[in-house]
C-alpha positions as CSV (number, residue, x, y, z in Angstrom):
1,X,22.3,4.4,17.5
2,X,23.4,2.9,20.5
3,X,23.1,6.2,22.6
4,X,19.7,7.0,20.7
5,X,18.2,3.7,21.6
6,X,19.7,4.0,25.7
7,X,17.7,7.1,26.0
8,X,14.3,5.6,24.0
9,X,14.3,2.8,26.5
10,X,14.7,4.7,29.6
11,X,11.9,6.9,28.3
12,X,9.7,4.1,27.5
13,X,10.5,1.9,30.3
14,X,9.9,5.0,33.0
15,X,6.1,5.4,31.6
16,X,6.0,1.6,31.1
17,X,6.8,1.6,35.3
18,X,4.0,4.5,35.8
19,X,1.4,2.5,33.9
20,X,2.3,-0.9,35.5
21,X,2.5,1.1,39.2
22,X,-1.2,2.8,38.4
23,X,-2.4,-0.9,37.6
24,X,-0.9,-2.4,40.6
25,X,-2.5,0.4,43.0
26,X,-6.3,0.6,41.4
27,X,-6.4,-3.2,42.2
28,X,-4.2,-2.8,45.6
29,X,-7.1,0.0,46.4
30,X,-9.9,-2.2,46.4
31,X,-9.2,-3.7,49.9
32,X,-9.1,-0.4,51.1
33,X,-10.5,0.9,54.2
34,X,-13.4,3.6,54.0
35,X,-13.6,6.4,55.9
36,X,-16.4,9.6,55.5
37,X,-15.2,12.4,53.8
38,X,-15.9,16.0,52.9
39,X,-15.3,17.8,49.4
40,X,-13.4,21.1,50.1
41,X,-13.0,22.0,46.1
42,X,-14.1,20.9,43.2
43,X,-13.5,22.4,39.8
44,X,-12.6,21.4,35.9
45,X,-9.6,23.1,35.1
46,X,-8.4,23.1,31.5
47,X,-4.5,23.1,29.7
48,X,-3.9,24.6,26.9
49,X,-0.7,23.2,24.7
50,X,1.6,24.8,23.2
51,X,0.0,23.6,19.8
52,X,-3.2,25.1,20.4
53,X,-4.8,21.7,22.3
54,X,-6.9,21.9,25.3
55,X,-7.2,19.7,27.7
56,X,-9.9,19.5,30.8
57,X,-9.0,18.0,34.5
58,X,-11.0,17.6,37.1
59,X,-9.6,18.6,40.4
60,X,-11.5,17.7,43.7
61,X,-10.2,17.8,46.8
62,X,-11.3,16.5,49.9
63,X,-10.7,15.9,53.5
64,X,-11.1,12.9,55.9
65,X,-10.4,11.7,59.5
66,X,-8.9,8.6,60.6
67,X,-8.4,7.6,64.1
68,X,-8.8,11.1,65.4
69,X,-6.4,12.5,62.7
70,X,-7.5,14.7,59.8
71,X,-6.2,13.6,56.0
72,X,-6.3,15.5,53.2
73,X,-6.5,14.3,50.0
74,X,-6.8,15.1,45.8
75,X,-6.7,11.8,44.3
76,X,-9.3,10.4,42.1
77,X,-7.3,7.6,41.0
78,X,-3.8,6.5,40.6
79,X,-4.1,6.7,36.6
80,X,-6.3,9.7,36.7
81,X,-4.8,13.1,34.1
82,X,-5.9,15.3,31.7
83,X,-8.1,14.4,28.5
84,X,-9.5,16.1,25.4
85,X,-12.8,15.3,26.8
86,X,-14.5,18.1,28.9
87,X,-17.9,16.0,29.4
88,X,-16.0,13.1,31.8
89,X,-14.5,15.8,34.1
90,X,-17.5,17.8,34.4
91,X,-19.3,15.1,35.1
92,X,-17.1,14.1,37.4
93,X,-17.0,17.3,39.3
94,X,-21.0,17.7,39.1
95,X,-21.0,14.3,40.9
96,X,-18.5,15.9,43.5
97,X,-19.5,19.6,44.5
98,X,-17.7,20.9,46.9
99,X,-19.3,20.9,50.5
100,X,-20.8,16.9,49.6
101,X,-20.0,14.1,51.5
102,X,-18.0,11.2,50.0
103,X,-16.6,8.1,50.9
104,X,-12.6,8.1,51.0
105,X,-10.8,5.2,50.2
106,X,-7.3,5.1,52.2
107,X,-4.4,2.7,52.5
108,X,-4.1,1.5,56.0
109,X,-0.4,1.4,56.4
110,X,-0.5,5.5,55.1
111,X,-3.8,6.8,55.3
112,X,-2.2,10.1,53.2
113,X,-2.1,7.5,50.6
114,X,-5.9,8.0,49.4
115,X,-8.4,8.4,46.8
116,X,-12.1,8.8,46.0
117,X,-12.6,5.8,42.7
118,X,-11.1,2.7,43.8
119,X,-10.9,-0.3,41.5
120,X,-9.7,-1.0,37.7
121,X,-11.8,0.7,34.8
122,X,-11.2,0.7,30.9
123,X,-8.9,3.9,31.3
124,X,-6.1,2.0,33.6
125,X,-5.3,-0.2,29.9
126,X,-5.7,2.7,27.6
127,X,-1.5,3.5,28.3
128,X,-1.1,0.0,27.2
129,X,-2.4,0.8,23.7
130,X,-0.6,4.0,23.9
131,X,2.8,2.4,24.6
132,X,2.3,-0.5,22.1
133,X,4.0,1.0,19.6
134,X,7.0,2.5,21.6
135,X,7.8,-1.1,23.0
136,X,7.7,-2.2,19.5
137,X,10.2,-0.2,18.6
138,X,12.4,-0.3,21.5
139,X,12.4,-3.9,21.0
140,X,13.4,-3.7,17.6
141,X,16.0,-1.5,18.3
142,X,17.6,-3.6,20.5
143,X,17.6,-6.5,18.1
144,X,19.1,-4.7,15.8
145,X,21.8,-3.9,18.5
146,X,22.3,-7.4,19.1
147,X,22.9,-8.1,15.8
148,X,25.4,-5.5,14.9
149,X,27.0,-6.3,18.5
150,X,27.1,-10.2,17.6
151,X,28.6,-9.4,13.9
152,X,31.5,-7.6,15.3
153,X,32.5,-9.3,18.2
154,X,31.9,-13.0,16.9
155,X,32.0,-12.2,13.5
156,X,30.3,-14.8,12.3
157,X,30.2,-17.2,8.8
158,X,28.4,-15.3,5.7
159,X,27.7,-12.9,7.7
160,X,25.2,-14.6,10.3
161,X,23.1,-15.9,7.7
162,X,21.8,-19.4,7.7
163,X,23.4,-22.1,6.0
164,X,21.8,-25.1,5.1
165,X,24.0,-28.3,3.2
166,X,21.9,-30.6,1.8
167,X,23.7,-33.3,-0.4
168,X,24.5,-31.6,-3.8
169,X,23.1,-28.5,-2.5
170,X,23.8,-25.5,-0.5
171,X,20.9,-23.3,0.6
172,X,21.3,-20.0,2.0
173,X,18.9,-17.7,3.9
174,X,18.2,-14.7,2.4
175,X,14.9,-13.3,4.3
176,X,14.5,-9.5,3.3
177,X,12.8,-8.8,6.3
178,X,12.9,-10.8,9.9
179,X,9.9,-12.5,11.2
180,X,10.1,-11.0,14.4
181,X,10.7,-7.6,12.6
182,X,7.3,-8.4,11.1
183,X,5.9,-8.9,14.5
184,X,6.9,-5.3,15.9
185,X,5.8,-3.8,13.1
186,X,2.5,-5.3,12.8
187,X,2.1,-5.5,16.6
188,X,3.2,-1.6,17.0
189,X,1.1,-0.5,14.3
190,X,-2.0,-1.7,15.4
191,X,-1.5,-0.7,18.5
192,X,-1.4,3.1,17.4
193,X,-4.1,2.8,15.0
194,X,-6.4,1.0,18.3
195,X,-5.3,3.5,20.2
196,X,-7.3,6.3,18.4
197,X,-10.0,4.1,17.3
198,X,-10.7,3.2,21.0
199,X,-10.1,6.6,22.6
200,X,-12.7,8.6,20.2
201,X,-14.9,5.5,19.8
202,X,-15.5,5.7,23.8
203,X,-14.4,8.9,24.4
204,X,-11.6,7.8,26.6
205,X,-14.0,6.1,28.7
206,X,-14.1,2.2,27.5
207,X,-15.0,-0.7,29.9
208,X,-12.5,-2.8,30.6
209,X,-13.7,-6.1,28.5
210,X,-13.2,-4.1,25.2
211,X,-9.0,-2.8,26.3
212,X,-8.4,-5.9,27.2
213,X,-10.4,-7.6,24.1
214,X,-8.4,-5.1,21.7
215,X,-5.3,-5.8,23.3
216,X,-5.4,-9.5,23.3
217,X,-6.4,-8.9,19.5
218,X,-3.3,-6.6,19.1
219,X,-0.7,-8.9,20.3
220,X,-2.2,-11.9,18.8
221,X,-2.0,-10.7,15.3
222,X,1.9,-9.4,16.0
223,X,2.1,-13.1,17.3
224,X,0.0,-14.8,14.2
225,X,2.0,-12.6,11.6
226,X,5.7,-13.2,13.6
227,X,4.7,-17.2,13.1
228,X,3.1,-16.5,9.1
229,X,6.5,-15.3,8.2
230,X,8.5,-17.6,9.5
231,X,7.2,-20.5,8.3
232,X,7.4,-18.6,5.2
233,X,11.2,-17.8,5.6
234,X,11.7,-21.8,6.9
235,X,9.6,-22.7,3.4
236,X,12.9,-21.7,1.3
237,X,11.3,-19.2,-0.6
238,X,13.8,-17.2,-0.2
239,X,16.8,-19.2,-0.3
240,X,20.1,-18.6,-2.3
241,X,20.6,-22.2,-3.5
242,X,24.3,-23.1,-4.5
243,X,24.2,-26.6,-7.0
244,X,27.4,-27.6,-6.9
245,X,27.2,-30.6,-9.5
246,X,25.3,-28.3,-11.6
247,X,27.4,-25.4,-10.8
248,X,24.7,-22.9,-11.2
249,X,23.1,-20.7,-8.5
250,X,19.5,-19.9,-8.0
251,X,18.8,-16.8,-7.2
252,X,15.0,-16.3,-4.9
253,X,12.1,-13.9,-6.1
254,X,13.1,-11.0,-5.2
255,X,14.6,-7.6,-6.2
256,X,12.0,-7.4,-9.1
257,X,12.7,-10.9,-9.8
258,X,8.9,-12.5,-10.6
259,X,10.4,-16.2,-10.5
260,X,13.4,-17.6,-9.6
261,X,16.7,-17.3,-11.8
262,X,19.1,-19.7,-12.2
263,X,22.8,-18.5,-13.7
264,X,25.4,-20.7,-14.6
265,X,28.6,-20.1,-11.9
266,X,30.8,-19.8,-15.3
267,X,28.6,-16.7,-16.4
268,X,29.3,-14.7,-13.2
269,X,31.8,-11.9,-13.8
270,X,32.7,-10.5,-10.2
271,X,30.4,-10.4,-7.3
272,X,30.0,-6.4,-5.5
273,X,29.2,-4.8,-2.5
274,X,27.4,-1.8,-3.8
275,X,26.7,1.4,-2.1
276,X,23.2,2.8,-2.4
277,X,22.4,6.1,-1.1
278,X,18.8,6.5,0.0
279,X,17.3,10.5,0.5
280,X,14.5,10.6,3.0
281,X,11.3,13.8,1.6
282,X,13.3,15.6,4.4
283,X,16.7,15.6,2.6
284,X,18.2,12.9,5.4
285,X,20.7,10.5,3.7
286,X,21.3,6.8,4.6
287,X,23.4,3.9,3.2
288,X,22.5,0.1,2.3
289,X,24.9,-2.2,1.1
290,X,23.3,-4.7,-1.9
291,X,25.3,-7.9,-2.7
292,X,25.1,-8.0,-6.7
293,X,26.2,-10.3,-9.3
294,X,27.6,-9.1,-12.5
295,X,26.9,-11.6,-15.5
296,X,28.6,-11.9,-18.7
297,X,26.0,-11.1,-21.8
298,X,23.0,-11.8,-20.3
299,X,19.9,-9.2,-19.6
300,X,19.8,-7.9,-17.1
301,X,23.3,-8.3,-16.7
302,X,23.1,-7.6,-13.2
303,X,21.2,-9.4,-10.2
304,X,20.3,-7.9,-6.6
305,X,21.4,-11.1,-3.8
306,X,20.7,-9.0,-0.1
307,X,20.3,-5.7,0.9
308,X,22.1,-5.0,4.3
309,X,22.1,-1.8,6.7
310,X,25.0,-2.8,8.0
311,X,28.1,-2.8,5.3
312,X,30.1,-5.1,7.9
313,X,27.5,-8.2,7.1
314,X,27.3,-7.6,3.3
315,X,31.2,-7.8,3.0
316,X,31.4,-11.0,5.3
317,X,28.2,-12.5,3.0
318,X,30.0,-11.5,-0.4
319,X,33.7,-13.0,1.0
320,X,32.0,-16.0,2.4
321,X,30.1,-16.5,-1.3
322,X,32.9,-15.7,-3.7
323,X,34.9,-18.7,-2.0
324,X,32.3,-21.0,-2.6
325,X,31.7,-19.8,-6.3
326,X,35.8,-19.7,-6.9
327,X,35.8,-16.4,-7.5
């Protein structure tokens, strides 16, 4: 996982520099000099994958003189590729023929460094929306990292999970899923469901008010939904609540529990760390680790706690749980 998530993030983060470089030079390019140019070639060329998709470029080339010297130059704009969408590069091409005139934007310090459609458009963001959901999970898989990094080396109390004392009562934090996990998710998916919804909406040609409007949107609701859940988690809802003058132990709703169960401590027979095996439709096989309390004659006689990924923080839970019930 480790090695799997190294070479995720240097994927991601190389196109994350790319996109963050082509939005840095469309602004940088509009305090550009001008300088009159001439289109030497002009043509839509089209890619084919190797899934059957096409793909349509437009590829104009020009040249231009600065201070005596003659440039050339094949730059539209820094973000500029391929689309789906034959109309915009014949369009664009039409609007260049080879032989017209055109004004050429150049960088002073390297006039080489050129291009004919200076300034930020809707189509500089669109990588944003495309990425979303990459970052999302590179994040998360560096969480995850952390956590499995900070169990082993610190190994900390139940496990890492939350303890809370409170007089007679001890209350443990027993969240199925993070809040910031909720965040990624919900941010990443909306991302890729935006993504197509803006590129065929517009066909890949959006202003820049809407990316930016749908982005703000995007990360907002990751934001709104990270806060939701955990003031949801910090409610108690799904809290393991130890009464020790009682001794009985309430168990949250959860695992197919519709309301919470309380079970005497006396009634518990052992508590397990059992091994559930998990087949993905493509025949993959993975592991979770449930904490589960066995009951003496009650139905059902057995009751779901956690469910862990990592068998190292369900056995530290279950240790850390068994000494406070005195088993």
């Amino acid at each position: 996982m480790v090695f799997f998530t190294l070479f995720w993030s240097a994927g991601v983060l190389f196109f994350d520099g790319l996109m963050a470089h082509g939005i840095f030079k469309q602004l940088e390019s509009r305090h550009y000099l001008v300088a009159a140019g001439k289109v030497t070639h002009s043509e839509v060329k089209s890619h084919h994958g190797s899934k059957g998709g096409t793909t349509y470029e437009a590829v104009i080339n020009y040249r231009f003189e600065v201070g005596g010297q003659m440039f050339t130059g094949a730059r539209l704009r820094y973000s500029a590729g391929s689309s789906s969408d034959s109309t915009a590069a014949r369009n664009l091409v039409d609007a260049h023929p080879e032989g017209a005139k055109v004004q050429v934007f150049y960088n002073t310090d390297n006039p080489e460094d050129s291009l004919l459609l200076p300034g930020i458009s809707g189509v500089d963001f669109m990588p944003v929306l495309f990425l979303t959901p990459f970052n999302a999970i590179m994040l998360g898989f560096w969480i995850w990292i952390g956590g499995w990094l900070r169990e082993r080396l610190f190994r900390p109390v139940a496990g890492g999970m939350k303890i809370i004392t409170d007089g007679i009562f001890t209350r443990v934090r027993l969240p199925q899923f993070s809040a910031v996990g909720w965040g990624l998710v919900t941010t990443g998916g909306l991302g890729f469901i935006f993504m197509f919804i803006v590129a065929f909406s517009t066909k890949m040609q959006p202003s820049v008010g809407l990316v930016l409007a749908v982005i703000v949107v995007i990360y907002l609701a990751g934001v709104g939904v990270y806060l939701w859940q955990r003031q949801k988690i910090s409610s108690g809802i799904d809290d393991l609540i130890l009464n020790e003058a009682a001794r009985t132990l309430d168990l949250p709703q959860m695992f197919e529990r519709k309301q919470r169960v309380t079970v005497g401590i006396a009634d518990i027979e052992s508590l397990t760390v059992e091994k559930i095996e998990h087949c993905s439709s493509k025949g993959a096989i993975s592991y979770t680790y449930a904490t589960t309390l066995r009951l003496r004659g009650t139905e059902p006689g057995e009751q779901k706690l956690a469910d862990w990924s990592d068998k190292v923080k369900a056995d530290d839970f279950a240790e850390w749980l068994r000494k406070q019930l005195g088993l």
